[in-house]
TORDREN-879746 format. One record per residue (C-alpha): residue in three letters; x, y, z. Coordinates in steps of 0.001 Angstrom, whole numbers, plus 500000, padded with zeros to 6 digits. Last residue first. Layout:
ALAXYZ...
***
This chain:
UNK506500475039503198UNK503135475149504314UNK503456474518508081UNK505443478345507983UNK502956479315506121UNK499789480758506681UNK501121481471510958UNK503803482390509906UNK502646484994507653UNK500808486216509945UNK503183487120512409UNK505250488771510029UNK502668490760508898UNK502159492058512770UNK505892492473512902UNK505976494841509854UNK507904493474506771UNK510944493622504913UNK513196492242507455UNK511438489224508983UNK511175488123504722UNK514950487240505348UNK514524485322508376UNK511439483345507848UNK512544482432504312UNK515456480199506272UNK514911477510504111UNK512810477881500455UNK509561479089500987UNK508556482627501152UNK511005484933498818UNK508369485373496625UNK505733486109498561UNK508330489111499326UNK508642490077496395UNK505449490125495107UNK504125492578498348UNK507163494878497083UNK510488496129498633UNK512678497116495771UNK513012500569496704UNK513730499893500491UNK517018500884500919UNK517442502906498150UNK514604505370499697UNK511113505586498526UNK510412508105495894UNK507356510130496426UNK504573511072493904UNK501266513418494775UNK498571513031492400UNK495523515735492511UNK491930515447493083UNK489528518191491833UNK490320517377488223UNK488023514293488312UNK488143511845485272UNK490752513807483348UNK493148514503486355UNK492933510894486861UNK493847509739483288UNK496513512124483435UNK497574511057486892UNK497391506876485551UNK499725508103482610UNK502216509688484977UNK501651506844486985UNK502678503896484318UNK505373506054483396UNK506829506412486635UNK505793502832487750UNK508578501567484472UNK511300503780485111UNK511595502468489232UNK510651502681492848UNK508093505653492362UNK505170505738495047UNK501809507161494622UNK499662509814497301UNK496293510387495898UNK495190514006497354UNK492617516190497404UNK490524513407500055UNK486768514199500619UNK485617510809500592UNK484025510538497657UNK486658512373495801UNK488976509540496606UNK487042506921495857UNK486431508728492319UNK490440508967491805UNK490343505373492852UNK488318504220490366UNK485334501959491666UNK484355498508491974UNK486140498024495106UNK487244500069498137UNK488888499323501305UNK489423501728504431UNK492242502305507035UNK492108506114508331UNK495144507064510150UNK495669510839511853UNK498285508914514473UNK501046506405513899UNK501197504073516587UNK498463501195515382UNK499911501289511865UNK500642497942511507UNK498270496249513487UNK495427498073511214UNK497100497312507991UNK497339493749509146UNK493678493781509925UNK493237495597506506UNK494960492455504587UNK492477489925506208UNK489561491850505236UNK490436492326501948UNK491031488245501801UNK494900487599501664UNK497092485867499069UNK495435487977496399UNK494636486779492782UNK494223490127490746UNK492634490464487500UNK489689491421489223UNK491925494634491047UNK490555495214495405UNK491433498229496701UNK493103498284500146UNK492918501859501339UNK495363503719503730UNK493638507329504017UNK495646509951505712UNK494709512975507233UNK496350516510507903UNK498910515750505361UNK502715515518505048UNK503920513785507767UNK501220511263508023UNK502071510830504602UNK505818510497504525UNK505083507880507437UNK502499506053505016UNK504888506164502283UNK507549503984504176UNK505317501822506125UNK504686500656502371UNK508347499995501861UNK508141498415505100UNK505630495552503324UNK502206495858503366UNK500740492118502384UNK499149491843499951UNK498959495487500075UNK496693495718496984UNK497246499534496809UNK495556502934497892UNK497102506070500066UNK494373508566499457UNK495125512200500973UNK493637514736503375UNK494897518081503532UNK492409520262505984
***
């Protein structure tokens, strides 16, 4: 059985994140969406927060695990779990080299787990959690973020800020 790691902040998942999680499904027997949690980090959403919307997100897709981690390297999450896999996204230069370094550093710590990349369409390649709290505020954000996100997210975030702004 393939089983994979499919880790990130996802604060919130965006369609670009959809994205990879369809690829995936597609590609492995199991799929592990986890939110990991980075101290240097200030998150929008609590952990548990951001794996609801996971959760409501992904309700049709089938072989699904949603999960969180802290404290811990992925690569060792990953191997704790059982997963060969880390799936990783490439949208541009700069998280190529920062994940070719990250899979060497991996493959170092725990050699049993390898790194597969994918390289989200043009369409969405500049989706990202940052852009998108980005775009919230100025009038009419509700429409334009509407497209870059999952219903469920959508939902939430406006509900957090649609009085905000």
């Amino acid at each position: 059985m393939k089983k994979a790691v499919y880790a990130g902040s996802f604060d919130p998942i965006t369609n670009g994140h959809l994205w990879m999680i369809r690829q995936g499904v597609n590609l492995f027997d199991e799929l592990v969406v986890a939110v990991g949690s980075n101290p240097d980090k200030h998150y929008t959403f609590s952990t548990e927060i951001r794996v609801r919307m996971i959760r409501a997100a992904l309700s049709s897709l089938p072989h699904i695990v949603v999960d969180s981690f802290a404290d811990q390297f992925l690569v060792h999450y990953a191997n704790s779990i059982g997963a060969q896999y880390i799936l990783r996204g490439i949208r541009t230069e700069g998280d190529y080299e920062y994940e070719r370094g990250m899979r060497h550093i991996n493959s170092d710590l725990c050699p049993e787990v390898g790194t597969v990349f994918l390289m989200p369409p043009r369409e969405i390649a500049e989706v990202s959690s940052s852009m998108i709290k980005g775009l919230i505020g100025p009038e009419g954000w509700e429409v334009i973020v509407r497209k870059y996100v999952p219903e469920a997210v959508y939902q939430v975030l406006l509900e957090k800020f649609a009085g905000e702004v």
